[in-house]
N, C-alpha and C positions, 0 to 999 in steps of 0.2 A: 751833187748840184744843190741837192733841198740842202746842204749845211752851210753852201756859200751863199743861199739866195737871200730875197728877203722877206717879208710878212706876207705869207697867203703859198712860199715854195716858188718866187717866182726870180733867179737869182739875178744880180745886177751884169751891167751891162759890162765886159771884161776887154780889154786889149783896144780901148778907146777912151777919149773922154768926150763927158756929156757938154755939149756947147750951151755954152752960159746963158745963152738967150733964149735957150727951150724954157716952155714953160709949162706945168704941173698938169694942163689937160694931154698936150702931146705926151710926157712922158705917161702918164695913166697908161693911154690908148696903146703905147707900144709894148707895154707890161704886158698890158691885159693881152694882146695879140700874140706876144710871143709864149706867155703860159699856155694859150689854148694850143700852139704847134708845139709847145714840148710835151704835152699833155697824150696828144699821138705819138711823139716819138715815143714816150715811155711805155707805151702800150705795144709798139713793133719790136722794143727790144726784149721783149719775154714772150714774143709771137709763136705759136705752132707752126708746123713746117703745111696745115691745115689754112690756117690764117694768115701765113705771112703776106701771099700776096694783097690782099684784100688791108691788111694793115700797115701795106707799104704804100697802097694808094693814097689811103687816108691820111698820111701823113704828108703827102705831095696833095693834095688837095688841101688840107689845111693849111700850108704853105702858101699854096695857093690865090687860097683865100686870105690871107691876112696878111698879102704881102704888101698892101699900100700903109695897112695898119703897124706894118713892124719899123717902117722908117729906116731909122739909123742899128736898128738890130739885126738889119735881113741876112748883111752877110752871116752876124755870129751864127741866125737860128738855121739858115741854110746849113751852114757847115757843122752844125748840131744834128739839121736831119740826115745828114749823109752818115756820119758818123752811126746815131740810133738805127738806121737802114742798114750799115755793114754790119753793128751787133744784131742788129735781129734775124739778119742772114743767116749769121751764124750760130748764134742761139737754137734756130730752128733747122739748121745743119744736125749738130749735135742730137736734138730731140729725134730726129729722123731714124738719125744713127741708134739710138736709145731703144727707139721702136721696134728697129727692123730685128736688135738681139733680145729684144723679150719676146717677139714675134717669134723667133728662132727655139727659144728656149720653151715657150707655150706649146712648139710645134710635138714634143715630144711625149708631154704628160696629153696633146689630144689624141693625139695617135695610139698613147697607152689606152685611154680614155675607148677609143672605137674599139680597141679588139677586145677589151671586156661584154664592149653594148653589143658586139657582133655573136660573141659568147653565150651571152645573157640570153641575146634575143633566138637562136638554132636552140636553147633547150627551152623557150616559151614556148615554138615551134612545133616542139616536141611534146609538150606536156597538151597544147591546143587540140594537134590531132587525137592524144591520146582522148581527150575530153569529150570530144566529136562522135569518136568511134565507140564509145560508152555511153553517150546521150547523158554528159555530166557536165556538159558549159554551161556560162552561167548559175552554178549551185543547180542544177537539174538534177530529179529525185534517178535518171538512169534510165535507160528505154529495154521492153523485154528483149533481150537478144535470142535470135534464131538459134536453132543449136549448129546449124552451118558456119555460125560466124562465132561459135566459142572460141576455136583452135586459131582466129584469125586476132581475136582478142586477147587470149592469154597469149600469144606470142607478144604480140604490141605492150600489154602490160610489163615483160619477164625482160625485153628490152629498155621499156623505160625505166624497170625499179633496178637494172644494172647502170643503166643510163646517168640515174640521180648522182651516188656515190660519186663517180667518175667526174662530173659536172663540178660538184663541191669542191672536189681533190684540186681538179684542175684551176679554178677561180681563187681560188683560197691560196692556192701557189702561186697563180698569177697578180694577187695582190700585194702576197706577200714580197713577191721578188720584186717589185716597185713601185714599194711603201716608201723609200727614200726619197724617189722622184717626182713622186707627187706632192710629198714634205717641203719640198724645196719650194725656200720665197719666192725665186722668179716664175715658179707654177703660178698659172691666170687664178683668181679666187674661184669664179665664176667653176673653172673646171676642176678643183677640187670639192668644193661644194655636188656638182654632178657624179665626183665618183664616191664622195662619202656617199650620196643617195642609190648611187647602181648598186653599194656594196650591202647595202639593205635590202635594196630590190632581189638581191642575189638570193640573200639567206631565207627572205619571205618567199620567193621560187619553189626554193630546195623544201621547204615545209611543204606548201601547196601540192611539191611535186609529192612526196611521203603520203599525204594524204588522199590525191586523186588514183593512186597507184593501191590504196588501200580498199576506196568507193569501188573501182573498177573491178576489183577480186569480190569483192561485194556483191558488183554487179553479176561477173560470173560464176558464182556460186547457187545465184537465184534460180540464174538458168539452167545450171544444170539440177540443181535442186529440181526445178521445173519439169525438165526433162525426165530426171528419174521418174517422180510421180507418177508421169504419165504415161511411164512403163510400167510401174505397178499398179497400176488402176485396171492397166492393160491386163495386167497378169493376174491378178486378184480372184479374178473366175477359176484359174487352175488350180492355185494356192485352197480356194475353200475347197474345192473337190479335192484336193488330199487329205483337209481336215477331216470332211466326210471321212472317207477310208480308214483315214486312221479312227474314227468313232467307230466305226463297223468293227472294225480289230480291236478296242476294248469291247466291244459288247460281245466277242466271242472270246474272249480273257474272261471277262467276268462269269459269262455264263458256265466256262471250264474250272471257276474258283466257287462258285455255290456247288456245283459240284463233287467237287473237293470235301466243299466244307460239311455236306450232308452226309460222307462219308466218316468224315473224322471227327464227327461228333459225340458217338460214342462212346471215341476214349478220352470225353473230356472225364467221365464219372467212373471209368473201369477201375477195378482195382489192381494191383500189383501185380496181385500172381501170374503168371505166364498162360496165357487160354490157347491150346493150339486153333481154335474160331479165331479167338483176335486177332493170334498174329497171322493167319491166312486172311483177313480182312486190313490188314495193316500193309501185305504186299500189295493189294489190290487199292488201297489208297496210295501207296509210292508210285504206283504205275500212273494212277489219275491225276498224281503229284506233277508227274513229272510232263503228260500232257500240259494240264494248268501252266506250269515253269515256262513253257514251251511258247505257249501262248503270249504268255507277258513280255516274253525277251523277243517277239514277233513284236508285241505294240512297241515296245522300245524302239525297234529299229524304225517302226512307222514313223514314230516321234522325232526320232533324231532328223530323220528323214524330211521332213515335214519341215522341222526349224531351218533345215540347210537352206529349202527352197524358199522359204520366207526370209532368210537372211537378216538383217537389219529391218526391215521394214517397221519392226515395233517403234522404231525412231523418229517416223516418217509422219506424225498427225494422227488425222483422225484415221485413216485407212489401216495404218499399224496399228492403233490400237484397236479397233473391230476386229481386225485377225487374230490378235494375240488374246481377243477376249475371247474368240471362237476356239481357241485351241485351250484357254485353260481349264474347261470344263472338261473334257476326257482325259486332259492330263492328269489332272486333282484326280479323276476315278482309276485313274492306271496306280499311280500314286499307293491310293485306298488300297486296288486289288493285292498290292505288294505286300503292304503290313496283312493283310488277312490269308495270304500264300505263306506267311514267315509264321502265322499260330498257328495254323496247320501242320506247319511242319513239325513247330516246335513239339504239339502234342502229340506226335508221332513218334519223334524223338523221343519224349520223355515218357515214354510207354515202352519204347524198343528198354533205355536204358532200367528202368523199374524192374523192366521183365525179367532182362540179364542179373540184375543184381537181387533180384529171390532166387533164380537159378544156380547162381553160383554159390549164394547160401546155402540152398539142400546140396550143391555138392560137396562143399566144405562140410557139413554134418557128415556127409556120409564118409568122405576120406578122411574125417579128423580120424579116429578110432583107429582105421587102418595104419596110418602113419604114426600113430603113437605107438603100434606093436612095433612097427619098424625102429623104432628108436631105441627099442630098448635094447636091440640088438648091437648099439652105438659104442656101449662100456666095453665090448671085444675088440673094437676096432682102436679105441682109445688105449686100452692095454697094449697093443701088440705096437701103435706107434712109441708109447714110453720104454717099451723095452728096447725097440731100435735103436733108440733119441740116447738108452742109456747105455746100449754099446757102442753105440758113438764117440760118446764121451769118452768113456774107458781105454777104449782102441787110442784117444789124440791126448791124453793125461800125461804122457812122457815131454810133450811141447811146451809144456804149462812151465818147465823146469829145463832145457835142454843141454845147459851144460853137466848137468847131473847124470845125464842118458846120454854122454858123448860116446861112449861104446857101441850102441844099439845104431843098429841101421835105419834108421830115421828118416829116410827118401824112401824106405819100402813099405814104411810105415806109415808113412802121410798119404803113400796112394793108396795103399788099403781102407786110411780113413776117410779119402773123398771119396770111396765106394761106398762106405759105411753109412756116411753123410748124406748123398743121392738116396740110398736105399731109405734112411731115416726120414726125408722131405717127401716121396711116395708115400710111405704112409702114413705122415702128419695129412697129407693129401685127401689121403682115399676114408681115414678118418673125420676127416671135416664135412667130407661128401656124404660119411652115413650119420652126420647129426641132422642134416634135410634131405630125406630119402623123399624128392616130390619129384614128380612128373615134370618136366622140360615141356611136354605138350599141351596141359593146360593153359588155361586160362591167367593173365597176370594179375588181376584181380583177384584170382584162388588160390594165385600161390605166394600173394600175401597176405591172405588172410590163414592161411598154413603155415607160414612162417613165423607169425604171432600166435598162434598155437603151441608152436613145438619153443619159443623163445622162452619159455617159462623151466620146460624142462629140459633141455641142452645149457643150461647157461652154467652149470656146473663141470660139464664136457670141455665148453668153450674156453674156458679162464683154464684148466687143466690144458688144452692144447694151447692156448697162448705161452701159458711156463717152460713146454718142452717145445715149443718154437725159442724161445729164448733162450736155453741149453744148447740148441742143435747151431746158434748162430755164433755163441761163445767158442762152440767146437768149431766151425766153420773158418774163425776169425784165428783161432790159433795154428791151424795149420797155414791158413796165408799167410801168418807173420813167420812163422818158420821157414817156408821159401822162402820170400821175402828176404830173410836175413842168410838166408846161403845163396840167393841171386848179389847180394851186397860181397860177400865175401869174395865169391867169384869173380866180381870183377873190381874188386879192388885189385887182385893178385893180377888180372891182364889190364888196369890200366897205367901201369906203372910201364909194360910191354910196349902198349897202344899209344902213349903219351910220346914216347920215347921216339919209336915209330914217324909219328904224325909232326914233331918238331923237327924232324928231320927231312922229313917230304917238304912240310913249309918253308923250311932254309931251303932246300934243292930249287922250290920254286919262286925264293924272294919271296917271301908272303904274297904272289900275284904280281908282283910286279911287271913282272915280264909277260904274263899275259894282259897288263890292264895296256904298256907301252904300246903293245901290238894294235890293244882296244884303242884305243888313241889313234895311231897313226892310221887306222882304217876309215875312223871315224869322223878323222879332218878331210880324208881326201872325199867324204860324202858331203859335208859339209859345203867344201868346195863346187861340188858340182849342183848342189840344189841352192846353193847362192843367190844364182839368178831369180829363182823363183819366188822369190819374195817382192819382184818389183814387178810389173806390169807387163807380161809379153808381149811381143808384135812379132813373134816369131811365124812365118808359114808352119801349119798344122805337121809336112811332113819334117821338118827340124824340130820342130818342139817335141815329136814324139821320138827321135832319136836322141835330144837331152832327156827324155823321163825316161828310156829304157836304159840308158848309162848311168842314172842318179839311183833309179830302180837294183841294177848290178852292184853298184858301191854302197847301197844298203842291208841287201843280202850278205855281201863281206863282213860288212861291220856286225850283223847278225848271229853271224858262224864266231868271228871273235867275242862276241856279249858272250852264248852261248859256253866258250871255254874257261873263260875269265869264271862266269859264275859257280863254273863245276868246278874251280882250284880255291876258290872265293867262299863260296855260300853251303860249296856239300863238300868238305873236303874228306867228312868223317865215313866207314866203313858202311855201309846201310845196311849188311846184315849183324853187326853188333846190334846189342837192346839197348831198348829208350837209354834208360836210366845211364849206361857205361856212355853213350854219344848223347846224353848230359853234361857227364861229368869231362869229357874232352875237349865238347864246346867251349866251356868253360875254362880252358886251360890254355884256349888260345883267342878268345874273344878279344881280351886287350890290344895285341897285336895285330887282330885284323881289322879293326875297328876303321885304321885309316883307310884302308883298301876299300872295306865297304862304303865307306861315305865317298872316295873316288867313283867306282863301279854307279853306286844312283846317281850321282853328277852324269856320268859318260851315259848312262841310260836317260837321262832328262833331255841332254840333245841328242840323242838318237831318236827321242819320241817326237822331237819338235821338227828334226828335218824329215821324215818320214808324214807327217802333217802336211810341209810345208811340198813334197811331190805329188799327196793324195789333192790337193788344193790347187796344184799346179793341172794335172792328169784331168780333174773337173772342167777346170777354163778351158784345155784343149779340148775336151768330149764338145763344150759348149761351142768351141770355135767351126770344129766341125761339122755340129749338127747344121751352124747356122749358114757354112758354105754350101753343103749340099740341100738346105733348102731355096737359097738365091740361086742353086745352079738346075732344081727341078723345083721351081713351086707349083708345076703343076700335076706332080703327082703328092708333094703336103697335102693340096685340096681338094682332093681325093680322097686321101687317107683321113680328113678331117670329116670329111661328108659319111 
């Protein structure tokens, strides 16, 4: 209309003409009148469905009013405002319609929207009473709790600090899973705005909550803190009267260690030598010793005693530490009495030892001389074993050479020389025994200092009997190689028999073959029957124990066959032939049983594993049945449990 109109938007008069004899103030008038009624239609045709009525009036009132002023326009502007009246109907039709689906679509991000605030506000709920029942609302420093109402508070605490976690998980999921929906443009601003800020509100919660959860353990900690004290404040009178006791029990240690120590003062300046006075005054301090000893390990146990009942309390303030300063003064003297029970002893000690060791000096003076006559009788004894050692020799000299003495009966020979030989090692023996002719019943201290006496002159003895120890082992070693080498001969000549023999028994029996086929065919049908048992039963107890005593029989079988397989398999050689000949046999057929035996530990590795697999089966049944005849009497289990 503004592009057909004219100057001011007012446009010309259309589907008429203007009569020639109008003139410039009439047409003004009717301009002017009808801009003012197009001026409201314009305004109804972009109307709300709020305003329509009210700017539907307006536009018929305007009409109204300027209908003397529109003249020759009335019809056009009338049929103008009917016109602007059906678009704004409709205009505000549409916007209605516009409302009602962003109304629709708002409907779901509020609805999101409450069950957060619903959320939100059941664990404020939660955190308030906890506040309340702590005396911590409002940042309050916490009120003394009774100790009636600790166990009423750590509950309420132990619920809200599981409470929190839960809270988080659950909000945090429930934002998460519609985040999208509240992203979405047709979401109201207004209510995105309100759940950016609950989502703050959330996480400032869950701190708060951390925190009051943390004051309130705070809180009952005081209490019972509290509490304790005023059990040991309570107790404090019984506590010092043991300390007493226990200072009564050093003061009778100590008095048993001056004791002591006025005894054993003496032998701080004694001298070495042995005093039969001393040492009868030396029993008579071990005896007072061991009262004193007696004594202290009494305070000890007072002591130990004493802490148990004090327990922690040195933790505890000032109260702990007044007790703990009342016990460290007898402690520090028990302490004392210790080290001055241990020099006591020591000097007792080292007087016992002093004494012994001049004693056993004069007795070494005095059997030195004695044992030096006995030594000298040692060169007889030396003689008579070289002469042994050297018919020893003599008698095994044909060995040294044996092909040369092939004539001479040389097995009647060699026993006569291990007689020779025994006889010769006796008296390298009884000769050694008389280069230290000492006494067995002394003293070990005496009779090394007797042995470094006599080591000066035996040492010429000793290197002599070392040399016909080492003659007598060359004899010794010759006649072993001489059996030795007729144990070889001998059975070279039967392994040629034995070989012959034993490859003929192994063809008869397929090298095992036929016992491992047996082993086999035993050993599947066990196989088969413990099958099952590798999967989960639901068998009744009495069927399951008729599959393990039939799984049970098909392993014994396969047992009896392992059992034969191995005796044709593993020992097939003669066991009373010697090592050496069922060596050399082993050896003559190891190549070819080689396969057999790597079969045989195969057929043994599942034997082992279904034998396993029935011990694991026989378990579960033990357990199935335990557990039906406890559902069928529990009330003699609880019985037996009592």
């Amino acid at each position: 209309q503004g592009a057909r109109g004219a100057p001011g938007g007012v446009p010309p008069d259309e589907g008429r003409e203007a009569p020639g004899t109008m003139d410039a103030e009439q047409r003004t008038r009717e301009l002017k009148a009808a801009g003012n009624v197009r001026r409201a239609i314009q305004k109804v045709r972009v109307a709300k469905p709020d305003t329509l009525e009210e700017l539907q009036t307006a536009v018929f009132d305007a009409l109204e009013k300027e209908i003397e002023n529109l003249g020759s326009l009335h019809g056009i502007i009338a049929e103008e405002c009917e016109k602007g009246v059906h678009l704004g109907s409709k205009h505000a039709a549409r916007m209605y319609e516009k409302w009602q689906e962003d109304e629709l679509k708002a409907q779901k991000p509020k609805e999101l929207l409450g069950e957060l605030q619903a959320l939100h506000d059941a664990f404020s709920e939660r955190l308030k009473s906890l506040g309340i029942a702590a005396g911590l609302q409002d940042n309050g420093p916490g009120k003394e709790m009774a100790s009636e109402d600790i166990p009423e508070l750590s509950k309420l605490v132990d619920e809200t600090a599981a409470e929190i976690p839960a809270f988080a998980k659950a909000a945090t999921a429930f934002a998460a899973q519609h985040a999208a929906e509240m992203r979405d443009p047709a979401a109201p601003v207004d209510v995105k705005m309100q759940w950016a800020k609950l989502i703050k509100e959330i996480e400032s919660s869950r701190r708060s909550g951390d925190v009051l959860v943390a004051k309130s353990k705070l809180v009952i900690s005081k209490a019972a803190a509290r509490e304790e004290m005023e059990k040991l404040e309570a107790s404090s009178g019984q506590i010092r009267e043991s300390i007493r006791d226990f200072s009564e029990t050093v003061a009778l240690a100590e008095s048993a260690v001056v004791d002591v120590e006025m005894q054993v003062e003496p032998f701080a300046k004694v001298k070495k030598e042995p005093d039969c006075d001393m040492m009868s005054r030396a029993l008579d301090v071990e005896t007072g010793m061991e009262h004193a000893q007696s004594c202290v390990e009494d305070s000890r146990e007072r002591l130990k005693a004493v802490k148990e009942e004090i327990g922690d309390v040195a933790t505890k303030g000032a109260l702990g530490s007044a007790l703990a300063k009342e016990l460290k003064r007898p402690e520090m003297r028990l302490g004392q009495l210790c080290g001055r029970l241990a020099r006591a002893l020591n000097l007792i000690t080292r007087y016992r030892r002093d004494a012994n060791r001049e004693r056993n000096l004069e007795l070494v003076n005095e059997l030195k001389s004695e044992v030096l006559e006995k030594v000298k009788f040692a060169s007889s004894s030396v003689t008579v074993a070289a002469d042994a050692v050297s018919e020893a020799e003599k008698r095994v000299e044909p060995f040294a050479k044996p092909k040369k003495n092939a004539g001479t009966d040389l097995m009647a020979l060699a026993d006569e020389s291990e007689e020779l030989i025994v006889a010769a090692k006796e008296a390298l023996n009884m000769a050694r025994g008389d280069l230290y002719p000492i006494d067995d019943s002394l003293d070990e201290e005496v009779k090394q200092e007797l042995r470094k006496v006599l080591a000066g002159v035996v040492k010429k003895h000793e290197l002599r009997l070392g040399q016909l120890e080492g003659h007598l082992s060359r004899a010794t070693n010759l006649v072993k190689q001489y059996r030795q080498g007729v144990q070889r001969a001998q059975n070279a000549e039967v392994l040629a028999d034995s070989k012959a023999q034993l490859l003929a028994k192994m063809e008869e029996q397929k090298w095992g073959s036929a016992a491992l086929a047996a082993l086999e065919k035993a050993l599947r049908e066990a196989e088969t029957c413990v099958l099952p048992f590798a999967k989960r039963s639901t068998l009744p107890v009495a069927d399951a124990d008729a599959l393990a005593e039939k799984a049970r029989e098909a392993i014994e079988a396969v047992k009896v066959c392992m059992e034969e397989a191995q005796s044709q398999i593993k020992t097939p050689i003669d066991a009373e032939l010697n090592e050496e000949l069922q060596k050399d046999l082993r050896a003559c057929i190891a190549t070819k049983l080689k396969p057999a035996e790597i079969r045989l530990g195969q057929l043994d590795q599942r034997l082992a594993r279904a034998v396993k697999l029935l011990l694991s089966f026989e378990a579960d049944v033990e357990k199935k049945r335990k557990a039906e005849d406890d559902a069928m009497f529990p009330a003699l289990k609880k019985t037996k449990t009592l």
